[in-house]
C-alpha positions in Angstrom: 30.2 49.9 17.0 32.4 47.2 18.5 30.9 45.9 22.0 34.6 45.8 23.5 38.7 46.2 21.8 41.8 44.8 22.3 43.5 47.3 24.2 44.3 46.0 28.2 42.6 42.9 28.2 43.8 40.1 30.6 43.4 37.1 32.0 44.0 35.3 35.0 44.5 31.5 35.4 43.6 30.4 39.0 45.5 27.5 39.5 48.5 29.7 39.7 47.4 32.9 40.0 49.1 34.1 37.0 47.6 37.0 35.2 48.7 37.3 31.2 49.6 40.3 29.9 46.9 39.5 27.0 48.2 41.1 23.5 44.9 39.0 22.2 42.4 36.3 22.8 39.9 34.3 21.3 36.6 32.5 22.7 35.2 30.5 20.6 31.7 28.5 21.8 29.7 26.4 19.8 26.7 23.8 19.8 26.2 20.0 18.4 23.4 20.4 16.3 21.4 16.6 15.3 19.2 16.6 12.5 15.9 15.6 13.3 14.1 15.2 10.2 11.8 12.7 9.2 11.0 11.6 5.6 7.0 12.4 5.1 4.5 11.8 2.6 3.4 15.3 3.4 6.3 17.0 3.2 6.7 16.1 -0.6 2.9 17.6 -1.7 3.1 20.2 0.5 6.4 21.6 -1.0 7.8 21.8 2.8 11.4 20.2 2.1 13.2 21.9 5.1 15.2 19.6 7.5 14.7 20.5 11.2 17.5 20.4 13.8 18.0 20.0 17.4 20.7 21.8 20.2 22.9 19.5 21.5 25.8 20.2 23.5 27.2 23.3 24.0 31.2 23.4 24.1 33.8 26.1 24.2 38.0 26.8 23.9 40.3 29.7 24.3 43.3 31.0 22.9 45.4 33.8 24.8 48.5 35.1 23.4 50.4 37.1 25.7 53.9 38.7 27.2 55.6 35.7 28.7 55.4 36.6 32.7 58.3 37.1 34.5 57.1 34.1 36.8 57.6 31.8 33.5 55.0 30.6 31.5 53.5 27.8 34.1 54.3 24.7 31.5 53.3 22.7 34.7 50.0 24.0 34.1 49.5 21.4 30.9 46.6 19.2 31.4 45.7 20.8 34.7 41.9 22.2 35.5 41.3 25.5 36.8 39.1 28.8 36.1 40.0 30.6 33.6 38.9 34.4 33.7 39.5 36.5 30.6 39.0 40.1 30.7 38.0 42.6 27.8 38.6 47.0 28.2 35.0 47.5 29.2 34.6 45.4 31.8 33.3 42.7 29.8 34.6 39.1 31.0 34.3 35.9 30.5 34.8 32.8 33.0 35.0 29.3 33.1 36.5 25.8 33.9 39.0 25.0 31.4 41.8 22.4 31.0 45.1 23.7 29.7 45.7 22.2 26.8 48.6 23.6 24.8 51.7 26.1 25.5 53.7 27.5 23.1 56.6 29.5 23.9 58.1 32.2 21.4 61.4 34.6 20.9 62.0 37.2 18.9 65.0 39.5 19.2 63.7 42.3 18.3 60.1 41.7 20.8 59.5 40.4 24.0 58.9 36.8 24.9 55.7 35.5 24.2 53.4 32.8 25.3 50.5 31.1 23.1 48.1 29.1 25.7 45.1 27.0 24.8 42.2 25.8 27.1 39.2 23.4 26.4 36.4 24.6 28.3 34.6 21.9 31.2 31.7 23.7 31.4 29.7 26.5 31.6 30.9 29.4 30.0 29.5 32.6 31.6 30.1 36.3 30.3 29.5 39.0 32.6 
């Protein structure tokens, strides 16, 4: 069973105050990963030929695609830092500094307005 769906999720970016009208979003974190294995005589008569890793640094972006608010789509907002809240139906968020990096504006005639926003994360990501 899914932990959350899509139906009225939203987010809110603080700078503004704008909340999105989310029709979807994506979170996607990672980690660096360095390899830390070391070439042994043992490893080779022991039949142990698995590499070992280490964490690194953890990273994380966002995409939200949403109505285009009344208020406009904040293009001032490119290259700004704020806190970036995104919620999910069950109460599920997630929150952190992030850096607008892209806005993409679209128009159908036959659909509403919509805006495509995309946001490096400068941190922490929490989920709550």
């Amino acid at each position: 069973m899914a932990a959350f769906h899509g139906k009225r999720g939203s987010g809110v970016w603080a700078a503004t105050g704008i909340t999105f009208e989310i029709t979807s979003f994506t979170v996607y974190a990672t980690v660096d990963v360095a390899d830390a294995s070391v070439m042994n005589v043992a490893a080779v008569t022991a039949a142990t030929h698995w590499k070992n890793s280490v964490a690194g640094f953890k990273d994380w972006t966002a995409t939200c695609e949403c109505l285009e608010p009344a208020a406009g789509g904040g293009i001032g907002e490119l290259g700004e830092s704020s806190t970036l809240t995104l919620d999910t139906t069950d109460g599920l968020a997630y929150s952190g500094t992030a850096i607008c990096t892209g806005f993409s504006v679209s128009n159908d005639k036959d659909d509403a307005g919509r805006l495509t926003l995309t946001f490096q994360g400068t941190g922490q990501l929490s989920a709550a």
